[in-house]
C-alpha positions, 0 to 999 in steps of 0.5 A: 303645809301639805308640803312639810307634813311629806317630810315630817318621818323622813331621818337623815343617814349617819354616814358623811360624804367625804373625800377618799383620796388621804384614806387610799394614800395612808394605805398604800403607805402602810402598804409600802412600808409592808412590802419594804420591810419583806425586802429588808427581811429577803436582804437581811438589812436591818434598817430601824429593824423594819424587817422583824416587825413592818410586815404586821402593816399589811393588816392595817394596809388592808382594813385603811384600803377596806375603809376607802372602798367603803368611803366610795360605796357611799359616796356613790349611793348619795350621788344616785339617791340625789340624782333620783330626788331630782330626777323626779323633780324633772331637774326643773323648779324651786325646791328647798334644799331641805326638801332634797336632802331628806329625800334623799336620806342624807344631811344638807351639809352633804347635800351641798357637797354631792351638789357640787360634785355632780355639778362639776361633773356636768351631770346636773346644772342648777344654781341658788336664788339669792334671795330664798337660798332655795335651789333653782334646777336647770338654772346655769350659773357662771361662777365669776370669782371676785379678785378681792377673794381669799380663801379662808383656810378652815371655816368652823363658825360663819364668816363676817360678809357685810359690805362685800361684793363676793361670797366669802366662802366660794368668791363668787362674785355677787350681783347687787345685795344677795343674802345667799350666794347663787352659786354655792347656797352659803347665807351671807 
């Protein structure tokens, strides 16, 4: 109880962790297409009139790349606000992934995701118990992928897991009934 009372004023950040990579490669094309255009303008070439007007994409070129390089800082800024929360954990023990995630300011889904990156970066090592879902720090996990797993193409509602023997959205292979998957934390 003393527990939940630590948590109660704690609020989650409105900025999401997400990938950067299609953020830098819409600007690096809006940037191209920029510097094509002065070419067809220094070559008097008029390919769908590129040259009167694709210079203006420089603006945007910019302000996409300014985006990504924002993307990063906060990616960035989780990744070290997680690795404080469990480094004052002693990267020991069983904790509500909750717990962690207010902690740290950002939203369990999120969490999930910066779990996963430093956990593919050898930086942290945990895995989930299958019976609470709470995360086990410092517990190694062999991911084993099931050849029955097929990788659902975009997940918007709760997968349909009974009476298999992996996790429908990571295929992991499942050791006897789990109802939370030890390696990525998704509730079967």
């Amino acid at each position: 109880m003393e527990d939940e009372k630590k948590y109660k004023n704690r609020y989650y950040s409105k900025e999401k962790y997400k990938t950067t990579i299609g953020t830098f490669v819409t600007g690096l094309v809006f940037l191209f297409v920029a510097i094509l255009s002065l070419i067809f303008r220094a070559l008097n070439i008029t390919i769908f009139r590129l040259a009167s007007w694709g210079f203006w994409l420089f603006i945007p070129a910019f302000f996409i790349t300014l985006g990504g390089f924002q993307q990063l800082y906060t990616n960035n800024k989780y990744k070290k606000a997680v690795l404080q929360a469990l480094m004052d954990r002693g990267n020991q023990g069983e904790y509500k992934l909750e717990h962690i995630a207010l902690e740290a300011g950002i939203r369990p889904k999120d969490l999930l995701r910066v779990l996963a990156h430093l956990r593919d970066k050898g930086k942290i090592i945990y895995r989930f118990n299958p019976e609470s879902g709470k995360i086990e720090l410092g517990q190694k996990i062999a991911y084993v992928q099931s050849e029955e797993y097929i990788a659902p193409a975009k997940v918007d509602a709760p997968l349909p897991s009974g009476g298999k023997n992996f996790c429908v959205y990571c295929g992991h292979q499942l050791d006897g009934a789990a109802q939370f998957c030890p390696s990525c934390g998704s509730k079967l």
